[in-house]
PLY file of the C-alpha trace (Angstrom):
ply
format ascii 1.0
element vertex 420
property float x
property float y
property float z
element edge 419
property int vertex1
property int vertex2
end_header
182.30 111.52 213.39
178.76 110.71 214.80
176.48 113.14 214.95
174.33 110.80 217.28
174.24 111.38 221.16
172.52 109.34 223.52
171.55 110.27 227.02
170.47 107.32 229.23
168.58 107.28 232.14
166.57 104.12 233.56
164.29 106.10 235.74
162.03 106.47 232.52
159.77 103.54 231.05
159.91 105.27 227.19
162.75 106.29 224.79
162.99 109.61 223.36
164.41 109.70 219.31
164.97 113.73 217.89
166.10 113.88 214.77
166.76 117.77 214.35
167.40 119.91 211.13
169.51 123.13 211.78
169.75 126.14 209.52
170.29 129.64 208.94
166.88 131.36 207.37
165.83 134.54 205.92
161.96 136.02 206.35
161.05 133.87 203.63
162.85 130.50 204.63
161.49 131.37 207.96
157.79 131.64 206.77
158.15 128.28 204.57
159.38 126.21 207.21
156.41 126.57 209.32
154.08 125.41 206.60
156.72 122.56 205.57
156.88 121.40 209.18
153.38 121.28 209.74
152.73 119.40 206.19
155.47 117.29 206.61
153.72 116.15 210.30
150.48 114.93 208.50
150.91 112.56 205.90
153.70 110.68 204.10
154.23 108.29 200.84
153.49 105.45 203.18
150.68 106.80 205.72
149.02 109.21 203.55
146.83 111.23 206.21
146.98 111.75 209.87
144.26 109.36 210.33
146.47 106.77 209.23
149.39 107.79 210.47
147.57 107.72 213.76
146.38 104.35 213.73
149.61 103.28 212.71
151.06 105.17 216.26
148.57 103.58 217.87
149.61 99.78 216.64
153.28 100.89 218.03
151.66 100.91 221.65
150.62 104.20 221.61
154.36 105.50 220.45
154.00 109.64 220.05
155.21 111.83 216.92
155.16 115.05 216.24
157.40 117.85 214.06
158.41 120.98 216.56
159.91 124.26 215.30
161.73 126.40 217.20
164.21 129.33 217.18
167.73 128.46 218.52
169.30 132.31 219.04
169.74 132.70 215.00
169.05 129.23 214.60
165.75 127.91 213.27
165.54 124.01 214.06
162.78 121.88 212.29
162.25 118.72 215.19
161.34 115.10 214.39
160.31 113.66 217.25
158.88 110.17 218.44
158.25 108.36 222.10
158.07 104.90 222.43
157.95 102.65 225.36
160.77 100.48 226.62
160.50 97.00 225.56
161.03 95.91 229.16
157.52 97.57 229.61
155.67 95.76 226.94
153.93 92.57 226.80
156.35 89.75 225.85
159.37 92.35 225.49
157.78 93.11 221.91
160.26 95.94 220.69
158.87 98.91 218.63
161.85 100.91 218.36
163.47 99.89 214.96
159.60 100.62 213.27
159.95 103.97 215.11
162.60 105.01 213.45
161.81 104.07 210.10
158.31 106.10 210.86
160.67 108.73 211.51
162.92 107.53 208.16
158.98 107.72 205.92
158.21 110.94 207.37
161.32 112.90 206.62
162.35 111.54 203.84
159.75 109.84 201.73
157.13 112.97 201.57
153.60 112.82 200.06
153.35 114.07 196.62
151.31 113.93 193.96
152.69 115.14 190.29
156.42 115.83 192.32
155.25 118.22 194.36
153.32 118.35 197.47
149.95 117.87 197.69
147.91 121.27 196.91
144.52 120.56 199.75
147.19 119.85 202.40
149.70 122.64 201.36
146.52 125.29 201.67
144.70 123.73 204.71
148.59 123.83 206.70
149.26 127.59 205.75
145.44 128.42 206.83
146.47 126.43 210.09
149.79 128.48 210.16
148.12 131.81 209.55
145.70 131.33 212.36
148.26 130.85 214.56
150.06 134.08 213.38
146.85 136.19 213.72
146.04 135.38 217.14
149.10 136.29 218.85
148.15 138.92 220.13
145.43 137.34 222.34
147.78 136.87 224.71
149.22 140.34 225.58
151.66 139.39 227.68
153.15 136.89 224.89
152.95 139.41 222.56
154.73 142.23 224.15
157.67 139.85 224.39
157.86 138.65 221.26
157.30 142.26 219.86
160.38 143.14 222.15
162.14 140.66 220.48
161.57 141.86 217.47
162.36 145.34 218.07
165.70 144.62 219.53
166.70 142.84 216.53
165.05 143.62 214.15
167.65 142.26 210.89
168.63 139.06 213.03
166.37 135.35 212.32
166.11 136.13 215.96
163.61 138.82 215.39
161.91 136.94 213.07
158.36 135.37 214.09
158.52 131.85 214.53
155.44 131.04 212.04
156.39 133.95 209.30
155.02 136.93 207.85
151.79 136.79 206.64
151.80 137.67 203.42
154.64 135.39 202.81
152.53 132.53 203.88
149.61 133.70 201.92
151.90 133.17 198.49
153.68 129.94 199.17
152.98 127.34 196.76
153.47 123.76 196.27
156.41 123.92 194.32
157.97 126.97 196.73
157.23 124.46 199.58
159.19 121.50 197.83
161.82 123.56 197.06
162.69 124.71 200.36
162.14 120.69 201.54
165.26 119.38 199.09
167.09 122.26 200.78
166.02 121.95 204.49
167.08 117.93 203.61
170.15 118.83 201.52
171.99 121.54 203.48
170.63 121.62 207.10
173.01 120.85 210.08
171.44 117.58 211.22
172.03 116.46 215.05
169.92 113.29 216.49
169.15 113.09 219.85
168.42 109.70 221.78
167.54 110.04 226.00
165.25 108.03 228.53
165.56 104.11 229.56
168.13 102.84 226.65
168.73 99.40 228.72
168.42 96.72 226.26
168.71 99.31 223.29
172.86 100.09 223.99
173.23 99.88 219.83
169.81 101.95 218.99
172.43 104.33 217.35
173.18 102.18 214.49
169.96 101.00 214.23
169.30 104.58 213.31
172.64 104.68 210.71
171.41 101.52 209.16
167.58 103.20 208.78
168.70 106.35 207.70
172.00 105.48 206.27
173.17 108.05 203.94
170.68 110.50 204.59
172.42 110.70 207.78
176.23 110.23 206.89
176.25 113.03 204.35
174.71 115.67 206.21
176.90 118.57 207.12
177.83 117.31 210.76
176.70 120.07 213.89
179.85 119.92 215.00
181.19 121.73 211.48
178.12 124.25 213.05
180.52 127.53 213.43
177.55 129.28 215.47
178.14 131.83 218.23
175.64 134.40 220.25
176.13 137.44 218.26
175.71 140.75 219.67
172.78 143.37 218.34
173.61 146.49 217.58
173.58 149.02 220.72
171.75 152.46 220.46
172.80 155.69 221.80
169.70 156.28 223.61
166.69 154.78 224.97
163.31 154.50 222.77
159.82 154.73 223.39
157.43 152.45 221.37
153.62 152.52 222.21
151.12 150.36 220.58
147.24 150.56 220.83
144.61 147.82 221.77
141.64 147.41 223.63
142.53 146.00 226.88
141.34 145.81 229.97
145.24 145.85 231.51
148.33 146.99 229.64
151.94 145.30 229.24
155.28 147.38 229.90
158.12 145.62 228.10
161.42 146.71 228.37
164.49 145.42 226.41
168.04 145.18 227.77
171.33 144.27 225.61
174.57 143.06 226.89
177.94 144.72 225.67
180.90 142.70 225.03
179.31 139.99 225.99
181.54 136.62 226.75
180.35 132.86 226.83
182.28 132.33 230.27
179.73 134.67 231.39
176.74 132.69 230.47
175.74 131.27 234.65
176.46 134.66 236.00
174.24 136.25 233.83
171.77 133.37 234.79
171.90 134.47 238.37
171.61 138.23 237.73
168.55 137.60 235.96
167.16 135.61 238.83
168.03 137.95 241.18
166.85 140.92 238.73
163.31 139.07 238.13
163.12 135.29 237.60
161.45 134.53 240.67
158.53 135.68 243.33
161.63 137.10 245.42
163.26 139.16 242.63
163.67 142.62 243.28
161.02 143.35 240.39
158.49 141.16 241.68
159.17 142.40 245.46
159.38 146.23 244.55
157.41 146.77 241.61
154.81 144.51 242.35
154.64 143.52 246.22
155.73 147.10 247.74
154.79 149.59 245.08
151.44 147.72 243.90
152.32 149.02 240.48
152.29 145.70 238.13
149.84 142.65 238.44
153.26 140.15 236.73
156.33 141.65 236.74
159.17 139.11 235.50
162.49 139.24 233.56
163.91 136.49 231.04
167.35 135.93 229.78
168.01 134.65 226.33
170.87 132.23 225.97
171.27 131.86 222.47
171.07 135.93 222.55
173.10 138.32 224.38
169.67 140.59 225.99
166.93 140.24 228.67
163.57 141.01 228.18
161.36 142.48 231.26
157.45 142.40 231.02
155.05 143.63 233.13
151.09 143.29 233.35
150.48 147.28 234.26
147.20 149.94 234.45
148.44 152.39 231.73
147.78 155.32 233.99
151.08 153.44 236.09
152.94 153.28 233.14
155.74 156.24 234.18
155.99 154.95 237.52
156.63 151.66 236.76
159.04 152.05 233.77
160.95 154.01 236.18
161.29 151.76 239.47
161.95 148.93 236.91
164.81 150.76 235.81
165.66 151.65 239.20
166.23 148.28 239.90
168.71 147.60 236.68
170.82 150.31 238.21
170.32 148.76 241.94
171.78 145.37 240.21
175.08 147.82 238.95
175.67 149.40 242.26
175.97 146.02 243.82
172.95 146.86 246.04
172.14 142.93 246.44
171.38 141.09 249.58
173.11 137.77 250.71
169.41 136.50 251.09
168.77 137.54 247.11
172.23 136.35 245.94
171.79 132.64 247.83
168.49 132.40 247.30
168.75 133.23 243.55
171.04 130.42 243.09
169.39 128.04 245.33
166.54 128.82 242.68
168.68 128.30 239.71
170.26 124.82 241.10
166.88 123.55 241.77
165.42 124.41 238.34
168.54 122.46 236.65
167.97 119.62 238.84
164.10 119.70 237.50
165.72 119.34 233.63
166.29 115.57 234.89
163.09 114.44 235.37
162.08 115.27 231.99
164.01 113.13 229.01
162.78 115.48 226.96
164.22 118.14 228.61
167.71 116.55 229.28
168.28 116.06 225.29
167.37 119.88 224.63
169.70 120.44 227.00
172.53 118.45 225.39
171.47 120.56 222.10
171.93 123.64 224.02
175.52 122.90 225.29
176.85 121.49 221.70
175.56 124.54 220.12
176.24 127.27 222.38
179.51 125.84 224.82
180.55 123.57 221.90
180.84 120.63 224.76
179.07 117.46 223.99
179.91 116.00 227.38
178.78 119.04 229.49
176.08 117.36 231.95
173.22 119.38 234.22
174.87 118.33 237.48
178.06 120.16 235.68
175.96 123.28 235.05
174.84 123.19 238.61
178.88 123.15 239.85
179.29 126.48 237.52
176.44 127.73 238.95
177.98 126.77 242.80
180.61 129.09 241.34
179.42 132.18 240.79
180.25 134.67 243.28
178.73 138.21 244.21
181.33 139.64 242.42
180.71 138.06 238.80
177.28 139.14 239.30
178.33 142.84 239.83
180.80 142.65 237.20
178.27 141.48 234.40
175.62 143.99 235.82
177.83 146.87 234.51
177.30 145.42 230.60
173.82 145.46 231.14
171.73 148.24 229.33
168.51 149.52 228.96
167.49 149.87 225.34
163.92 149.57 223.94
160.68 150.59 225.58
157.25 149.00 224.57
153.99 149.80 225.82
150.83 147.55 224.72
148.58 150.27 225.85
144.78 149.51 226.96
142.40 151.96 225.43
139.94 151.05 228.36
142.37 152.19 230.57
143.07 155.90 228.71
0 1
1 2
2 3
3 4
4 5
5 6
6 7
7 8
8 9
9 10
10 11
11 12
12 13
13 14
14 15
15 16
16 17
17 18
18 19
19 20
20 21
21 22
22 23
23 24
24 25
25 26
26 27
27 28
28 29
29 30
30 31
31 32
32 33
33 34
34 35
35 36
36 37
37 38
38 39
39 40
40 41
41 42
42 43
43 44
44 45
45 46
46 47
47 48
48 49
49 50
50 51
51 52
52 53
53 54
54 55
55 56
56 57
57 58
58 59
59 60
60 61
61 62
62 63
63 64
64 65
65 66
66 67
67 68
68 69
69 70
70 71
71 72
72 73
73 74
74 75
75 76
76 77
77 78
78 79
79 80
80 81
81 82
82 83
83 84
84 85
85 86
86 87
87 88
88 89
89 90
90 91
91 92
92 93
93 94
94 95
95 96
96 97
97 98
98 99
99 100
100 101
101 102
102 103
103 104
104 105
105 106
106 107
107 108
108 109
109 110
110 111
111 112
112 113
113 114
114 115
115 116
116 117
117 118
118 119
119 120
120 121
121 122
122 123
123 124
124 125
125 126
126 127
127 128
128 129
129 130
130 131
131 132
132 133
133 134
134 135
135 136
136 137
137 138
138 139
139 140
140 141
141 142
142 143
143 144
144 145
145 146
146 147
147 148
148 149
149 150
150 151
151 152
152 153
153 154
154 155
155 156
156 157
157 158
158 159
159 160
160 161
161 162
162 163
163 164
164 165
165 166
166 167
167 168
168 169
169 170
170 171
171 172
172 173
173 174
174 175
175 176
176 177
177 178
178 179
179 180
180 181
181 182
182 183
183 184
184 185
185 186
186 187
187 188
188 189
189 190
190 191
191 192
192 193
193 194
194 195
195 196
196 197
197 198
198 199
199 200
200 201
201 202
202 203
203 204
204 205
205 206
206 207
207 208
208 209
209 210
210 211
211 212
212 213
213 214
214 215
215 216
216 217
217 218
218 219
219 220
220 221
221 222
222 223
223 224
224 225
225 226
226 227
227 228
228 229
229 230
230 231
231 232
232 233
233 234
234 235
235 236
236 237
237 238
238 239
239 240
240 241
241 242
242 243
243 244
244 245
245 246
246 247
247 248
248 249
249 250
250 251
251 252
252 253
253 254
254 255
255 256
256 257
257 258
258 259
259 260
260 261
261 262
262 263
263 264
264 265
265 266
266 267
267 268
268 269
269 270
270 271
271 272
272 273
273 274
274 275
275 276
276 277
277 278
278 279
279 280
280 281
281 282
282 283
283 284
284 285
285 286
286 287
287 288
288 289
289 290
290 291
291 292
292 293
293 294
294 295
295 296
296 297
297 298
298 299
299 300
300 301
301 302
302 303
303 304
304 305
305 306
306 307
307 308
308 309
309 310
310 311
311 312
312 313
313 314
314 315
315 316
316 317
317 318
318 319
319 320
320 321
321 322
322 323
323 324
324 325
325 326
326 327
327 328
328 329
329 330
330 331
331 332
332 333
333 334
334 335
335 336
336 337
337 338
338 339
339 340
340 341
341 342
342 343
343 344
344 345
345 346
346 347
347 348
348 349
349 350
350 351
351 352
352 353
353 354
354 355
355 356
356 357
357 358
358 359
359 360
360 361
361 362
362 363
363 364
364 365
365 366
366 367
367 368
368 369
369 370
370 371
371 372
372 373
373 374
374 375
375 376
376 377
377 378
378 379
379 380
380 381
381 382
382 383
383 384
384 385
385 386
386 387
387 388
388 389
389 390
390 391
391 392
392 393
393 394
394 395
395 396
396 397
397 398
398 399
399 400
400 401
401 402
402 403
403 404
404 405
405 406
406 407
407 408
408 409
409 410
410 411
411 412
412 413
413 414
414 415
415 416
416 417
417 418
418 419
């Protein structure tokens, strides 16, 4: 059975190829997969810097690569990714697309090493790059507090885990860890491939990319063998207060929610209690906390889909910090009374609709959707215009209903020093 999925759309002028690598990490597999994805992303056996792989991109009409990592709930995915332009668009109908994917084929599979193991200068200049980025997280507070929320409410889940590692961990890797963890990451990974923008004239680009990658692709465990659902964190019996210092000129309130018992059929109502709660400028946190009560600068709340909590942030003066914690919660328990407005429940999904119909102007976007519905609804044929329809079909009453599973769990306060 494939594990192949193409999404056309001729509204494009370029063709989008994904070739994804799914797994289940620890703190250490977490940490080494940053370095290997960046290190992977400069140089190959054939094009053996960036330079060259550059000018080589550039000879493919300007055809864009690059190697993404991201968290999918529990799921860490290590991305492949190039852009090329429809033939149709080219001088002479020149194609590009079967030297795209065997870029892809070099990149992945036919490393740079030197004595069978990757090279040491690129191994140590990619985990100084990777550190960097892990040091300055914190520049932006409001980032931070999130992922620090994220962290706190689950703390023994790959969820919790930072994107780009643990420090330390990254400080030890060596070559040989690093080439280690790339014959597993190649070995045992769930492998999906993703294919969306203007396919006319490239209706068989799928087994173009079986003969390329032949049984590199074939024996890979297939997603759809993936047994992967949204696991619940553990609930607490009470509500806890974490404060953290740093000199700031503002501070950031971050409040985490869990779900209990939750269900996948739930999945759009939750969407439109969140956008009701705080996903837009006419949220009750943005029009209380912020508008009436002056009491945040940013005041938003973000639902996780992959991961059954929400997250609310706010940008706050510390000496607000009481006052604010409690009209946020206020408005939690507003959401389980039912006290919601016909003008927040239409508008909410009015919102919600609109943003779905964005996803299709972006053939990016429309192939991490697909991802997102094979993974999490285990439907490969589940389209945005069907999201929208279960969207339609949520009524005032699922929203009430899915209110009542919603709790308040974690408390985290970046505090501002300046503002003590």
């Amino acid at each position: 059975m494939s594990n192949i999925y193409k999404i056309n759309d001729e509204k494009f002028k370029g063709v989008y190829v994904s070739y994804n690598f799914l797994m289940q990490v620890n703190r250490k597999e977490n940490s080494e997969n940053s370095v290997l994805s960046s290190v992977l992303g400069k140089a190959c056996e054939k094009y053996k810097s960036q330079k060259e792989i550059e000018k080589y991109l550039y000879s493919l009409y300007g055809a864009d690569f690059n190697v993404n990592i991201e968290k999918i709930g529990d799921l860490y995915n290590i991305e492949f990714k190039i852009e090329f332009i429809n033939k149709k668009f080219l001088p002479n109908n020149i194609d590009v697309s079967k030297k795209c994917i065997e870029f892809l084929y070099e990149v992945i599979y036919k490393p740079y090493l030197v004595n069978g193991k990757f090279d040491e200068d690129i191994v140590e200049r990619e985990k100084n790059t990777i550190l960097d980025i892990i040091k300055t997280r914190k520049d932006d507070k409001l980032r931070y507090a999130v992922q620090k929320m994220e962290e706190i409410l689950c703390p023994n889940d790959a969820f919790g885990y930072n994107l780009y590692g643990d420090e330390d961990i990254v400080k030890n890797i060596t070559s040989d860890d690093l080439y280690r963890r790339y014959n597993d990451v190649t070995q045992n990974s769930y492998v999906i491939v993703l294919v969306s923008g203007n396919l006319s004239g490239y209706e068989n680009i799928d087994e173009t990319i079986k003969d390329v990658f032949d049984k590199k692709l074939s024996t890979q465990k297939s997603i759809k063998n993936l047994n992967y659902d949204v696991k619940s964190c553990e609930l607490s019996e009470k509500i806890e207060e974490i404060k953290e210092k740093q000199e700031t000129t503002q501070s950031v309130l971050s409040i985490g929610l869990k779900i209990n018992d939750f269900k996948p059929e739930e999945y759009f109502a939750f969407n439109v209690y969140n956008t009701i709660l705080g996903g837009t400028p006419s949220s009750k946190l943005f029009q209380n906390v912020r508008e009436k009560a002056s009491l945040a600068y940013t005041v938003r709340s973000r639902y996780y889909r992959f991961k059954p909590i929400f997250v609310i942030y706010a940008g706050i003066m510390q000496e607000n910090y009481e006052k604010a914690k409690n009209l946020i919660l206020q408005q939690v328990d507003e959401m389980k009374k039912g006290n919601i407005s016909e003008i927040e429940f239409n508008s909410s999904k009015e919102s919600l609709l609109a943003d779905l119909l964005d996803w299709n102007d972006s053939k990016i976007a429309v192939a991490k959707m697909k991802l997102s519905n094979i993974i999490s609804f285990k439907d490969e044929n589940m389209t945005i215009e069907d999201m929208r329809e279960k969207v339609r079909n949520v009524t005032f009453e699922d929203v009430v209903a899915v209110a009542q599973k919603v709790e308040a769990e974690k408390i985290f306060l970046l505090g501002g020093e300046q503002n003590v």
